[in-house]
C-alpha positions in Angstrom: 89.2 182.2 141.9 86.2 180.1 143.4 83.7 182.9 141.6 85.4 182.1 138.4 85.1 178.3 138.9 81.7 178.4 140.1 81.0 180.7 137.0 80.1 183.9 138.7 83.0 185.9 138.6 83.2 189.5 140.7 85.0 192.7 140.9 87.8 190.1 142.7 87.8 188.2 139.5 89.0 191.3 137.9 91.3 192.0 140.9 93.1 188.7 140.6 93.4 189.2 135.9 94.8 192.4 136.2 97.3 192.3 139.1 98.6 188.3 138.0 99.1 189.7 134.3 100.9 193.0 135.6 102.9 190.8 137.9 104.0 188.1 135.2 104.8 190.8 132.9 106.5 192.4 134.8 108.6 189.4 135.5 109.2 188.9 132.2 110.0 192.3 131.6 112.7 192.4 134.8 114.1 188.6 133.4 114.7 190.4 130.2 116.7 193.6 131.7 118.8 191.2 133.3 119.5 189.5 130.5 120.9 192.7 129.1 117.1 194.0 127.0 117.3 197.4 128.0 113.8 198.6 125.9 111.8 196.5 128.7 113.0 199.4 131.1 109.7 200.8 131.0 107.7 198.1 131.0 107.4 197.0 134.8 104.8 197.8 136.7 105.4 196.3 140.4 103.7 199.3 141.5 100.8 198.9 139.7 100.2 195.3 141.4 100.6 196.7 144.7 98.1 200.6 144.3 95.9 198.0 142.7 95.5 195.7 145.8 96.0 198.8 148.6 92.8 200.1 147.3 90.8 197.6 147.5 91.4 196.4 150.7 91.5 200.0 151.9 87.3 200.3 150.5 87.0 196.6 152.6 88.6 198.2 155.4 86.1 201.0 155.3 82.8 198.7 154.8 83.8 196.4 157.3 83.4 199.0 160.0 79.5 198.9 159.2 79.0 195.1 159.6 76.1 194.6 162.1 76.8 192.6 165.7 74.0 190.3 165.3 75.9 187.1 167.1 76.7 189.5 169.9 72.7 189.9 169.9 71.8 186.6 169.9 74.1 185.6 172.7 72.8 188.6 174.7 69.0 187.4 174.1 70.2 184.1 175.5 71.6 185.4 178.4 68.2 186.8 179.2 67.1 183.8 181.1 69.1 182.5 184.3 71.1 179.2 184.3 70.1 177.5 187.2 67.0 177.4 188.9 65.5 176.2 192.3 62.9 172.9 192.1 60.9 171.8 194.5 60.7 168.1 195.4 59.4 166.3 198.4 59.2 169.4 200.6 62.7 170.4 199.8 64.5 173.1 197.9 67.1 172.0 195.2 69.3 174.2 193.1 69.4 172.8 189.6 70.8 173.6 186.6 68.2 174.9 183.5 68.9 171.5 181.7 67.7 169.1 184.8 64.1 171.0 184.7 61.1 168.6 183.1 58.2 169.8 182.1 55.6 169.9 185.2 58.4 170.1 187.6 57.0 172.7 190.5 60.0 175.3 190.7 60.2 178.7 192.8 61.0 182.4 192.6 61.8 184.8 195.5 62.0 188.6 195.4 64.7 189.8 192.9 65.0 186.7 191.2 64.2 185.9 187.7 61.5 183.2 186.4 63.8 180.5 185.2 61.0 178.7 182.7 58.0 179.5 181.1 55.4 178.5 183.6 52.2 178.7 186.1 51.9 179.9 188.7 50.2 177.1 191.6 51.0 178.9 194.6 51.7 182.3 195.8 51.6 185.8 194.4 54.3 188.4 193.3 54.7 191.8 191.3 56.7 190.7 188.2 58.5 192.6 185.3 57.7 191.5 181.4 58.9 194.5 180.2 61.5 193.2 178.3 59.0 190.8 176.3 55.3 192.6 176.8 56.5 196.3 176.7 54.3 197.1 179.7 56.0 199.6 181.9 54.5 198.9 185.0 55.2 195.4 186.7 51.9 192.8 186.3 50.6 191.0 189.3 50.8 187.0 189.2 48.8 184.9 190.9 47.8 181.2 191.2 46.8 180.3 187.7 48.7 183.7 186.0 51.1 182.3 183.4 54.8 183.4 183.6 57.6 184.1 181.4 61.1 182.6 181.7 63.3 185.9 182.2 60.9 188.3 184.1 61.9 189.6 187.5 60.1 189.1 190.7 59.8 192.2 192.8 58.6 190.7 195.9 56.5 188.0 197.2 57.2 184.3 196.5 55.7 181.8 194.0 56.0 178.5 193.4 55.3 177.4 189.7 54.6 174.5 187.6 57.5 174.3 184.3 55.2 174.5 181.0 57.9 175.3 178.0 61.8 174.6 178.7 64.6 175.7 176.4 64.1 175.8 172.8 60.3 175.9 173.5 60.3 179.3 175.5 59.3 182.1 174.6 62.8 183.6 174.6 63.6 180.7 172.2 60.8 182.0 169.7 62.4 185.6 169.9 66.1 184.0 169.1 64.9 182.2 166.2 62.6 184.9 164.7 65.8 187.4 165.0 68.3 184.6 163.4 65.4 183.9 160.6 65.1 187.9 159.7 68.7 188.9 159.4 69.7 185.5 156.9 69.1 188.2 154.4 72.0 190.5 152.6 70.5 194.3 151.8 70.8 195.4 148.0 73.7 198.2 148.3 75.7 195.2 149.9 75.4 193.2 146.7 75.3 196.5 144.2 78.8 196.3 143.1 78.7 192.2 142.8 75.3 191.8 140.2 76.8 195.1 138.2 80.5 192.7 138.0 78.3 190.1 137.0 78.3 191.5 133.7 81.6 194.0 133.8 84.3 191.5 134.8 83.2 188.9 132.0 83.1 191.8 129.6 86.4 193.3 130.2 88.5 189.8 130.8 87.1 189.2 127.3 87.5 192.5 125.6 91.9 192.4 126.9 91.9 188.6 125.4 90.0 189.6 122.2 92.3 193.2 122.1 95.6 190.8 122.3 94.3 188.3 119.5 93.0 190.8 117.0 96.6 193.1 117.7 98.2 189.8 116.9 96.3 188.8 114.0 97.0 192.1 112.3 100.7 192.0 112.9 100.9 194.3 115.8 104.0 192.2 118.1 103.7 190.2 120.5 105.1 192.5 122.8 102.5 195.3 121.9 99.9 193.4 121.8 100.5 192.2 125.5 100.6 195.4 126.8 97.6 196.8 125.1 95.7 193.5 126.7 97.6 194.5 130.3 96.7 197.9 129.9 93.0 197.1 129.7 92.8 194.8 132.8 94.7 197.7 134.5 92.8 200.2 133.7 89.4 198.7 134.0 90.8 197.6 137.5 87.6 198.4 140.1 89.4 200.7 142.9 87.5 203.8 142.6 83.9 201.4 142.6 85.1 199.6 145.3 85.5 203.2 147.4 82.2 204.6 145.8 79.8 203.2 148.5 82.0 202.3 151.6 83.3 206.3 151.4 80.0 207.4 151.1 79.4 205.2 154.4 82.0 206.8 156.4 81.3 210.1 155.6 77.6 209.9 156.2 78.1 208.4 159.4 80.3 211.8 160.3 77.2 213.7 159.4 75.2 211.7 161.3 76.9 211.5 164.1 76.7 215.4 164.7 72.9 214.8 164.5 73.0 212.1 167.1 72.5 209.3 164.7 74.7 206.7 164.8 74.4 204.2 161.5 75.4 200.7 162.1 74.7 199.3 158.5 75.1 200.7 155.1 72.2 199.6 153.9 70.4 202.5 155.3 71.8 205.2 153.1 70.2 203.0 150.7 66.5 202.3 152.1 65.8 205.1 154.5 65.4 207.6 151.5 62.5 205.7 150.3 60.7 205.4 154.0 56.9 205.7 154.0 56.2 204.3 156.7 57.4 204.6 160.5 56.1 202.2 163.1 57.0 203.3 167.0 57.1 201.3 169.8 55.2 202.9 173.1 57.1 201.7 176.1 60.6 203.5 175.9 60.3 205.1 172.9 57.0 207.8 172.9 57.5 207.4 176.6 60.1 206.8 178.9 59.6 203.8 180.1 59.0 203.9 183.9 56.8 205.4 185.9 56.3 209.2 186.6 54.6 211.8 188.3 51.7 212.8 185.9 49.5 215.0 188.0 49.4 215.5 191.6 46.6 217.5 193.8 47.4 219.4 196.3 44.4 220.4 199.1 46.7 221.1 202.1 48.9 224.6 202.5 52.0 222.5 202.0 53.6 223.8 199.0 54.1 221.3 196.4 58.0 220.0 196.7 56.8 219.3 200.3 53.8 217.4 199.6 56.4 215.3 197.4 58.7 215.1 200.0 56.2 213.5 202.9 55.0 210.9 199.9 58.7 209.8 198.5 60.1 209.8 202.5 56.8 207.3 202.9 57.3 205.4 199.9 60.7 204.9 200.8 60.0 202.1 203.1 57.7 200.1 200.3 58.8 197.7 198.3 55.9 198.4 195.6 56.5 199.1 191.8 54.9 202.4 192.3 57.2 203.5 195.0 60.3 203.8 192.0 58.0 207.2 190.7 59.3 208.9 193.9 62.9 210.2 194.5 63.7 212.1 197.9 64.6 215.7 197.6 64.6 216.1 201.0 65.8 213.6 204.0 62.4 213.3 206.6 62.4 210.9 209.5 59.9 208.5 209.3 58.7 206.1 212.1 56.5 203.7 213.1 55.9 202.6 209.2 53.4 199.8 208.7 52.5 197.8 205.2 48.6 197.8 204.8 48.5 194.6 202.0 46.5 194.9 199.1 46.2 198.8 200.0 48.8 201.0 201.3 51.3 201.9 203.4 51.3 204.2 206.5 54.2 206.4 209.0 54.3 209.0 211.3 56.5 212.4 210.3 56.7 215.1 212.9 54.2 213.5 215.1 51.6 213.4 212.2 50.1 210.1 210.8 50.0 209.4 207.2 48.5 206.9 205.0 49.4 206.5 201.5 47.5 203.8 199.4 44.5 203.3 196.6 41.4 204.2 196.8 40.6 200.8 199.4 42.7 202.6 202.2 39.9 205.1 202.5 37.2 202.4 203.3 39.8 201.4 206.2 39.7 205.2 207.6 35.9 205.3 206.6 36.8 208.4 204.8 34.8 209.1 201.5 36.4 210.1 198.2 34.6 213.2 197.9 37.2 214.5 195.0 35.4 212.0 191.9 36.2 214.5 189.2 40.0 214.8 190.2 39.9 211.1 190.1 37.8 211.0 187.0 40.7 212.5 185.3 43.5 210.7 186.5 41.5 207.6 186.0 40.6 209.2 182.0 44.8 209.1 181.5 45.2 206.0 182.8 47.3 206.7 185.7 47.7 204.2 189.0 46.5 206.7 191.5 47.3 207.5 195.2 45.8 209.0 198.1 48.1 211.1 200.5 46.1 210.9 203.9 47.5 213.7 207.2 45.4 212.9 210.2 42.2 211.9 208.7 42.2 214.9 206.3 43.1 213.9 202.2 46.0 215.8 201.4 46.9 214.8 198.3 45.8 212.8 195.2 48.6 212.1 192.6 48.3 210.2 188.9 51.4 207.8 188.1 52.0 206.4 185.1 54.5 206.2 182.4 55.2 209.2 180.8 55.7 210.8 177.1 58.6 212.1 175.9 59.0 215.5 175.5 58.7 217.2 171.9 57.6 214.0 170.7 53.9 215.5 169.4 56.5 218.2 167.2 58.2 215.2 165.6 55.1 213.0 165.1 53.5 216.6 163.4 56.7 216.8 161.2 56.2 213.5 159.7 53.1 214.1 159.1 53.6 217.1 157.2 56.2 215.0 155.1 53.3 212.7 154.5 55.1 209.7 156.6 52.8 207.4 157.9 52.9 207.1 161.6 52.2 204.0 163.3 52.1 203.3 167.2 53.0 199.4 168.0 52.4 198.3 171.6 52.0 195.4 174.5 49.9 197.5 176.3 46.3 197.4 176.0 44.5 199.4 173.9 42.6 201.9 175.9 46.1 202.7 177.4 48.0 202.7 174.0 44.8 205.2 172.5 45.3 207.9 175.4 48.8 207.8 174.6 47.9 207.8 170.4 45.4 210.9 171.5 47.8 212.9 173.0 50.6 212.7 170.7 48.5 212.7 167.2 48.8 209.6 166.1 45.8 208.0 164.3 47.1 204.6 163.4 47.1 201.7 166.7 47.9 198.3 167.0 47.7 197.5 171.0 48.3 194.0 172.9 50.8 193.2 171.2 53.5 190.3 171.6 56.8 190.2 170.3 55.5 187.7 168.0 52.7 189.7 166.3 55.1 192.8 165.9 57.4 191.0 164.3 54.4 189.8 162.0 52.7 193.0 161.4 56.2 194.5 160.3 56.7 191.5 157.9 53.3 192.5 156.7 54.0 195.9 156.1 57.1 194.8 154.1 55.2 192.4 152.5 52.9 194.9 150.9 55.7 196.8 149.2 55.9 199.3 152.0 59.0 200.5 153.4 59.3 200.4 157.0 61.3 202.4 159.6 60.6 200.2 163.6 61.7 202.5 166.4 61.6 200.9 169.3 63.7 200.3 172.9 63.4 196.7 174.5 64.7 193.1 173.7 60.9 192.9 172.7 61.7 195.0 170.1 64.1 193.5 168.8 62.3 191.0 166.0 60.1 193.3 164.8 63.0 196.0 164.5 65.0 193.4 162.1 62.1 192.6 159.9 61.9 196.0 159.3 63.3 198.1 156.6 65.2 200.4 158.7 65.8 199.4 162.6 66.3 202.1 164.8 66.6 202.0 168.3 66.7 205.1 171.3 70.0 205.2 173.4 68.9 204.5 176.9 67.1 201.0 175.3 68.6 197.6 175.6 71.8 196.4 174.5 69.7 193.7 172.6 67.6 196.6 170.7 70.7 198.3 170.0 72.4 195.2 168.6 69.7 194.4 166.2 69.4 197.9 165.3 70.4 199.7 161.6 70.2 203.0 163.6 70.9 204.1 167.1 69.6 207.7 167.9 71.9 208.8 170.5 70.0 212.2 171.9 66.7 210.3 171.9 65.6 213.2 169.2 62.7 212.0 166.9 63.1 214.6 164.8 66.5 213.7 163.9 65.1 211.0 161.7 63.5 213.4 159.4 67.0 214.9 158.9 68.4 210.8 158.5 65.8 210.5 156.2 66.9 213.7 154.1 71.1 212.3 154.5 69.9 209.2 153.2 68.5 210.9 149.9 71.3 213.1 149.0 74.3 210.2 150.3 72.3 207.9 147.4 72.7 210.3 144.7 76.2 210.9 145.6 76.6 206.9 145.5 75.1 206.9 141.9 77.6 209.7 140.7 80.4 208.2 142.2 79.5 204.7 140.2 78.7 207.2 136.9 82.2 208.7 137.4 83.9 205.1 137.7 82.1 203.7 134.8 82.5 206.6 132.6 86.1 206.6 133.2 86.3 203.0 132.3 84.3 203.8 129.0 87.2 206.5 128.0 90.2 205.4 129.3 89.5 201.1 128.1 89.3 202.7 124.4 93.0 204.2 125.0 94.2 201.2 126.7 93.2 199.0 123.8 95.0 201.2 121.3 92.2 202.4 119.2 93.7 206.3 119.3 97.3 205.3 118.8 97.0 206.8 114.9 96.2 209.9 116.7 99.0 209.6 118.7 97.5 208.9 122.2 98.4 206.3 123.8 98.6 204.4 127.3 100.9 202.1 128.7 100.2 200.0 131.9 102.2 202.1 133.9 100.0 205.3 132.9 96.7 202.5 133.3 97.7 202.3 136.9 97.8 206.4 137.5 94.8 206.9 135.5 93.3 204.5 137.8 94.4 205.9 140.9 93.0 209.4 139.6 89.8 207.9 139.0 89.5 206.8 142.6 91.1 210.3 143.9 87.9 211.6 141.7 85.4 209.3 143.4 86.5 210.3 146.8 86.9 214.2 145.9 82.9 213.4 145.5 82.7 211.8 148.0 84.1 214.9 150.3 81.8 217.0 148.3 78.7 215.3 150.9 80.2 216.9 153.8 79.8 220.7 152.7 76.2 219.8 151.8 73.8 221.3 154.6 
């Protein structure tokens, strides 16, 4: 009723004509059987009213499963940052809640804990984790002067830190508000069925009144007259258009889901079809996010898994990011361990002494690195490297860093071949982000990149009249994924990438979005021939309901209206099942 008072009447518009005049009627009808009229005994159509409003709350029903979470996102994103923080003030340490720190207040972080405010760092140093905001995988060292983000996790050490942007200045804050400013948009297929009822309700509201005045004029009765202008409302009633899309929806999700895709928004059937362009983020998504084993060299007779064994049984005892690349296989006891700051970390298995460190710990042993073109090459693939050390002898030199995906080079060639462009979008910096371009074929690389500027580039992109698929993993990801055409996100991301995510690919297969990208195309011509089918059974059947075939004996009363109806929405969703035996 508001549509209609504010002029822009809907498919409910029509809802609320046809089943108020079938209800009335049918009143009138019933008052006039109990009054003893028995040729009204036909004439009621209870039934009608109530198909009529089953089926279109049962298409609601169906496209309210697809509605995206993005409150639950935007609570999540806030939750980021901690709620109380500790200040420092005249030599002591003060718990505080997030709302008592002032900007310049000096506030500190121990090992584990996370930055409470955007800040500096004035004293100390510690290994800290951006990855949620820059994308880099392996922790970033902070010292006096380093800025820090309000959010990131200290691994060890201990700063103290001066408060620089608190609240709705953080850069948190900046993320929230670019997400809440990119989804205050409602996608086309969402709004389809209202700008086509824009016209058809008007149209058909008119058409009944001007069928039951020009009936009347001629001399047709009032009685006849009524029904013929019920009949049209009935009959023109939108069930099988409100099931066109929503079924379509549901069934396409089924077909994804066998492909590991799991839609979260209809309007990707829509938009993915027409996908030109595919943006990826690095960390998480091409690779794994964490760090690896990428190469190891072995110059001692220990076999390999052993060599691993004396590292991760070493590394065990350190509290270094680069330590987490190591699992133990095998148990090894391990004694008199020692930290070497700044270089490495040593220990004694079966009376042997081992060092394990960078390339500094050899100046410490006065040992030369004799093996430059081994190093060369881990240094080439940007890879942290360590030296394994037995008794003055190198052992071992192994390349860490994050690592790719595998099969990811197949999918990137696959798009290719389908003439996709492929672009790589990271935080990390460039030479890093092009060895990782190199290897997997992409030619297209935008490095050092904040959440910000991704966000921006996307919006560009869209901008320019392309259309946009983001894949990426982290809470970093998560404006640039919304400004995007289609947002995808990998399974083991964040809950935050997820959230803000069209798509979530559940097996982590790239080259399922070829085959989402195919779904898309056939799900949107099956959408445009279930609207043909609706409207061309409005076209026929609106002709009959307004009497214009009676001479030929063919006619329709509401009661017929109402099964026509529902056999026009059994047509739409034998169509609809039709999607499911396509392979």
């Amino acid at each position: 009723m508001k549509n209609l008072v504010h002029k822009i009447p809907n498919m409910d518009t029509l809802v609320l004509f046809s089943v108020t005049f079938s209800f009335i009627y049918s009143i009138y009808g019933y008052v006039n059987i109990i009054l003893g009229s028995s040729q009204f005994l036909g004439d009621l159509y209870f039934e009608s009213t109530c198909m009529v409003i089953y089926f279109i709350q049962l298409g609601r029903y169906i496209e309210s499963i697809s509605k995206d979470k993005t409150k639950d996102s935007i609570r999540k994103l806030v939750q980021i940052t901690p709620q109380n923080a500790i200040l420092k003030a005249q030599n002591q340490h003060k718990k505080v809640s997030i709302d008592e720190v002032k900007h310049g207040d000096t506030l500190i972080c121990k090992a584990g804990d996370k930055i409470a405010v955007d800040g500096k760092v004035c004293k100390g140093s510690t290994y800290v984790d951006e990855s949620f905001i820059t994308g880099e995988s392996i922790p970033i060292l902070k010292n006096k002067g380093s800025k820090v983000i309000a959010g990131s996790i200290c691994y060890d050490g201990y700063i103290e830190y001066q408060a620089e942007k608190i609240g709705r200045n953080s850069t948190i804050s900046d993320i929230i508000r670019l997400v809440v400013e990119a989804t205050n948009t409602k996608s086309k297929i969402q709004t389809l069925t209202d700008k086509i009822s824009g016209y058809f309700v008007p149209f058909i509201i008119m058409l009944s009144l001007l069928t039951f005045l020009f009936q009347a004029l001629i001399g047709i009765s009032f009685r006849n007259s009524l029904i013929h202008m019920v009949t049209v409302l009935v009959v023109a009633c939108p069930c099988s258009l409100g099931l066109a899309v929503p079924l379509i929806v549901v069934i396409s999700n089924g077909i994804c889901a066998k492909k590991g895709l799991f839609l979260r928004n209809s309007s990707v059937l829509e938009n993915a079809r027409k996908v030109d362009t595919i943006v990826f983020d690095k960390t998480g998504t091409l690779t794994f996010g964490k760090l690896g084993i990428f190469k190891i060299y072995n110059y001692s007779s220990y076999k390999k898994s052993e060599l691993l064994d004396i590292v991760a049984n070493i590394e065990n005892f350190s509290s270094h990011p680069i330590s987490t690349a190591f699992s133990i296989k095998k148990r090894l006891e391990v004694e008199n361990v020692k930290i070497i700051h700044g270089k490495g970390i040593t220990g004694y298995i079966n009376g042997n002494e081992y060092y394990l460190g960078n390339d500094k710990i050899l100046n410490g042993l006065k040992l030369n690195a004799i093996l430059k073109k081994d190093y060369a090459y881990l240094v080439k693939h940007s890879c942290s490297i360590i030296y394994l050390i037995e008794n003055d002898i190198i052992i071992g030199l192994i390349g860490v860093r994050d690592v790719v995906r595998k099969d990811i080079k197949n999918s990137i060639q696959r798009l290719n071949d389908n003439h996709i462009k492929v672009v790589m979008l990271t935080g990390d910096n460039l030479e890093t982000a092009n060895m990782v371009a190199d290897e997997l074929g992409i030619k297209n690389v935008m490095a050092s990149m904040i959440p910000q500027k991704k966000a921006e580039y996307i919006r560009n992109l869209v901008d320019r009249k392309r259309n946009v698929m983001m894949i990426g993993d982290g809470i970093n990801d998560a404006p640039a994924l919304i400004n995007a055409t289609i947002e995808v996100s990998i399974n083991d991301g964040t809950d935050i990438a997820m959230d803000a995510s069209d798509v979530i690919l559940m097996n982590n297969n790239i080259d399922n979005i070829i085959d989402l990208i195919k779904i898309s195309k056939k799900s949107y011509r099956f959408i445009k021939q279930n609207l043909f089918w609706a409207f061309f059974y409005n076209l026929c059947m609106i002709q009959i309901a307004m009497g214009l075939f009676e001479k030929f004996g063919i006619s329709m009363t509401p009661m017929f209206g109402s099964i026509a109806m529902i056999l026009s929405s059994l047509t739409v969703v034998v169509n609809s099942l039709r999607l499911k035996n396509i392979k």
